[in-house]
C-alpha positions in Angstrom: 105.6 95.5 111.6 103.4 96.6 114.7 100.9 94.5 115.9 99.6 96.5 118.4 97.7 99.5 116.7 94.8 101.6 117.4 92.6 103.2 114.6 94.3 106.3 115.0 97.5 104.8 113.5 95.3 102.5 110.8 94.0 106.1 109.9 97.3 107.3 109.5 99.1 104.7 107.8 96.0 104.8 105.5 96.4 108.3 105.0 99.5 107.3 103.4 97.8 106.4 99.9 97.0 109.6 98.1 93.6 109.6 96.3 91.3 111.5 94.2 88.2 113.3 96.0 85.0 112.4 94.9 81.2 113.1 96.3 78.7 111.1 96.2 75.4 112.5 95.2 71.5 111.4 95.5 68.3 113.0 96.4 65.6 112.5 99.2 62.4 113.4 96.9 63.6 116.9 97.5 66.9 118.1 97.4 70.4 116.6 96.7 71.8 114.6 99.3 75.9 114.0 99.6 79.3 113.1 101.2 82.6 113.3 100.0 84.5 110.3 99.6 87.7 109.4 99.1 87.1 105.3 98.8 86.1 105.1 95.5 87.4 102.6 92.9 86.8 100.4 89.6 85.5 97.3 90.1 85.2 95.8 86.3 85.0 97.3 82.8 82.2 94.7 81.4 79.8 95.5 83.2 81.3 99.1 84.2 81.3 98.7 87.8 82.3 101.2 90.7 82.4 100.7 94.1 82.4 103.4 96.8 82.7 102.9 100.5 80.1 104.6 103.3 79.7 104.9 106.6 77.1 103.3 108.2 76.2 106.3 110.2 76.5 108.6 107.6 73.4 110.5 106.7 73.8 109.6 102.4 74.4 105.8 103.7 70.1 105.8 104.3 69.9 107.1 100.9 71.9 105.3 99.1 70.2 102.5 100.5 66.4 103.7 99.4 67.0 104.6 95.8 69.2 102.3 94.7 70.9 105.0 92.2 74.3 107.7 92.9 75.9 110.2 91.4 80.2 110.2 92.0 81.6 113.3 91.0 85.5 113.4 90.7 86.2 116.8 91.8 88.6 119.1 90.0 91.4 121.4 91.9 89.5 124.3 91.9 86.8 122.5 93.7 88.1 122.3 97.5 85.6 124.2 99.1 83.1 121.9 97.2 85.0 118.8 99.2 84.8 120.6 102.3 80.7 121.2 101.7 80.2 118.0 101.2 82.6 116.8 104.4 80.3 118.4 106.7 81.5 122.1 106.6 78.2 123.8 105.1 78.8 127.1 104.2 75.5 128.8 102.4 77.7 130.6 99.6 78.9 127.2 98.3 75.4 126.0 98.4 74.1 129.0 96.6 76.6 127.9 94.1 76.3 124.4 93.0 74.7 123.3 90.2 73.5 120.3 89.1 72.4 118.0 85.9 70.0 115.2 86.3 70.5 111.7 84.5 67.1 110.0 85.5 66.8 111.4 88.4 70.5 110.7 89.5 72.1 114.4 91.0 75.4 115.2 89.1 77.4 118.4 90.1 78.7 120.6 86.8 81.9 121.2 85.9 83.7 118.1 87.9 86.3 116.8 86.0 84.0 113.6 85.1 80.8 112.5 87.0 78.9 109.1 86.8 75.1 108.3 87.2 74.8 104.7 88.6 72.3 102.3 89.6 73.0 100.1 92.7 74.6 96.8 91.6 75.0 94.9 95.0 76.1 95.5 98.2 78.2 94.6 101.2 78.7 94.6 104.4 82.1 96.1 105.2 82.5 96.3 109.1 81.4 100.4 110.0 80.7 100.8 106.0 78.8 99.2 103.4 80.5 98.7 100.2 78.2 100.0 97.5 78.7 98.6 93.9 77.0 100.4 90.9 76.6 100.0 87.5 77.6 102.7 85.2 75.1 104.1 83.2 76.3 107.2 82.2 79.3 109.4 82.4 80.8 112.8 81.6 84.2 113.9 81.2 85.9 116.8 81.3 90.1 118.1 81.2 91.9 119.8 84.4 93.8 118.6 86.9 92.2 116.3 89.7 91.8 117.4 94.0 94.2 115.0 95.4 94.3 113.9 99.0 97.3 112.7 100.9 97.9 112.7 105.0 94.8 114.4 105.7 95.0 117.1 103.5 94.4 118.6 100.1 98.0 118.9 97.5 98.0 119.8 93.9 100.0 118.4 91.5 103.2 119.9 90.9 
């Protein structure tokens, strides 16, 4: 076991743990606002809790924080460049694309493979990132195969 580590190496041996890509969606009054996430989890079955990890810096992180409901949308295979949009590398003909549902207000992307409107549960403080808990209150489901993420970059199930 090392002792000595930067967060270079925490990132990498983090990166170890394949995971399912998810964004997080929510809206400013406007327009949608999102990130992609890969720290996403259950938290309980009764009540259906989720939780999903943020940056503190991160621009959805304000919004989040405001309205107190979210959108996570587990992204399909087919939906990379969709991850990538949503990671910060806009591109205006995946904008043009996306299309959304509304449950109450709550932004959900079509045709993920499921999508879930929540309302903000509790939160905590999490170093650089506040854990986010919400409460299910809907959810959508739909079959395909899931965008997986492993050492920094997108696989497909074989």
């Amino acid at each position: 076991m090392n002792t000595h580590f930067d967060s270079k190496d925490f990132r990498g041996a983090l990166g170890m743990f394949s995971t399912g890509v998810t964004v997080i969606t929510t809206s400013d009054g406007y327009a949608v606002k999102g990130m992609t996430a890969n720290a996403f989890t259950s938290v309980s079955l009764e009540p259906p809790l989720v939780l999903v990890c943020v940056g503190k810096k991160a621009q959805t992180h304000a919004y989040l924080e405001k309205n107190k409901t979210f959108g996570i949308n587990i992204l399909r295979e087919s939906q990379q460049e969709l991850s990538g949009h949503f990671a910060g590398k806009c591109k205006d003909s995946v904008e043009e694309q996306i299309q959304y549902d509304y449950h109450e207000d709550i932004p959900i992307i079509r045709e993920c493979l499921a999508s879930l409107a929540c309302t903000l549960w509790r939160t905590y403080d999490g170093g650089d990132h506040t854990l986010f808990v919400g409460e299910v209150k809907a959810i959508q489901m739909d079959d395909g195969d899931p965008l997986l993420f492993y050492k920094g970059a997108y696989k497909k199930i074989i």
